[in-house]
C-alpha positions in Angstrom: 0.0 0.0 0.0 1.5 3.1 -0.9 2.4 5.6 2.0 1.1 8.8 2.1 2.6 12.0 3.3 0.1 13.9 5.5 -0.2 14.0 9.0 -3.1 11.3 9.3 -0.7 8.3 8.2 1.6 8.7 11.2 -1.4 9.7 13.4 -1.1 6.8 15.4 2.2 6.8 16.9 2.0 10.7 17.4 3.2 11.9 20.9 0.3 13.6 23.4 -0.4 17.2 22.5 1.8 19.8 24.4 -1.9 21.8 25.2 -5.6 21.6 24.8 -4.9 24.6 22.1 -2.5 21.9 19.4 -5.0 19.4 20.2 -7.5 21.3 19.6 -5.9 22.5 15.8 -4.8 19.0 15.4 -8.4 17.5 15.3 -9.3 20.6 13.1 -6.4 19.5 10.3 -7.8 15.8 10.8 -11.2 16.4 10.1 -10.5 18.4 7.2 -8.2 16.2 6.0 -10.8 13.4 6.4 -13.8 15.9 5.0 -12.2 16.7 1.7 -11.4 12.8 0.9 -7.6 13.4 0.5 -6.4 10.2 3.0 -7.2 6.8 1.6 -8.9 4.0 3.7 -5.9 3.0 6.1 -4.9 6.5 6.6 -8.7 7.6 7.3 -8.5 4.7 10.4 -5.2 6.0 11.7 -6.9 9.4 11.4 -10.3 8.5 13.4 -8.0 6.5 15.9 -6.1 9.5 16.5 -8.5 12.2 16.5 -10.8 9.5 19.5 -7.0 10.2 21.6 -7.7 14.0 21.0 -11.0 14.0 22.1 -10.1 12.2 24.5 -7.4 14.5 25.6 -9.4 17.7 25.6 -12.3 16.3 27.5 -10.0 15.3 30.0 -8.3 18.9 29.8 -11.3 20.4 30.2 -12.3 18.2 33.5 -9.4 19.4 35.0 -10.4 22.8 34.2 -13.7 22.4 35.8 -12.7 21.0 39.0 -10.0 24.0 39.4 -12.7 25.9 38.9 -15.2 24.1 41.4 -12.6 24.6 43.5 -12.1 28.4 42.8 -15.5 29.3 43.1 -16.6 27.1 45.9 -18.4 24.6 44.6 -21.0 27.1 43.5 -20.9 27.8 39.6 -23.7 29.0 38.6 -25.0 28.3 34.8 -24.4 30.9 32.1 -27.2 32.5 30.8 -27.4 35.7 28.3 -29.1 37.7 31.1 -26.7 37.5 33.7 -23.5 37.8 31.6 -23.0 41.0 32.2 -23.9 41.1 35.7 -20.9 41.2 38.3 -21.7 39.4 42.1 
């Protein structure tokens, strides 16, 4: 099978992401990739596989952002809503 030379085909022994930012553009350039048809069948699996790890990744990253948070606030976020954006406590 001929190798390719985009990012997908070595997707799957790529190291973790440095942030939740380059994960973030990583899964962007994967799902293009993968939306415009350029990465044939075994490079479309190594793509999927790896963009399931960034997903992964960032929902964990953003987890730990929510218990830091939690923690911040006092366990008492309140939700977001457009009327009280503005509104300082």
């Amino acid at each position: 099978m001929p190798r390719t030379s985009t990012s997908a085909a070595a997707a799957s022994g790529a190291a973790q992401p440095a942030s939740f930012e380059q994960a973030m553009q990583e899964l962007e350039q994967l799902v293009a990739q993968m939306e415009a048809g350029e990465l044939p069948l075994e490079a479309s699996v190594a793509a999927y596989k790896r963009g399931s790890e960034l997903v992964k990744f960032c929902a964990a990253q953003l987890d730990k952002v929510d218990s830091q948070v939690k923690v911040l606030e006092g366990e008492m976020l309140k939700p977001f809503t457009a009327d009280n954006a503005g509104e300082d406590d």
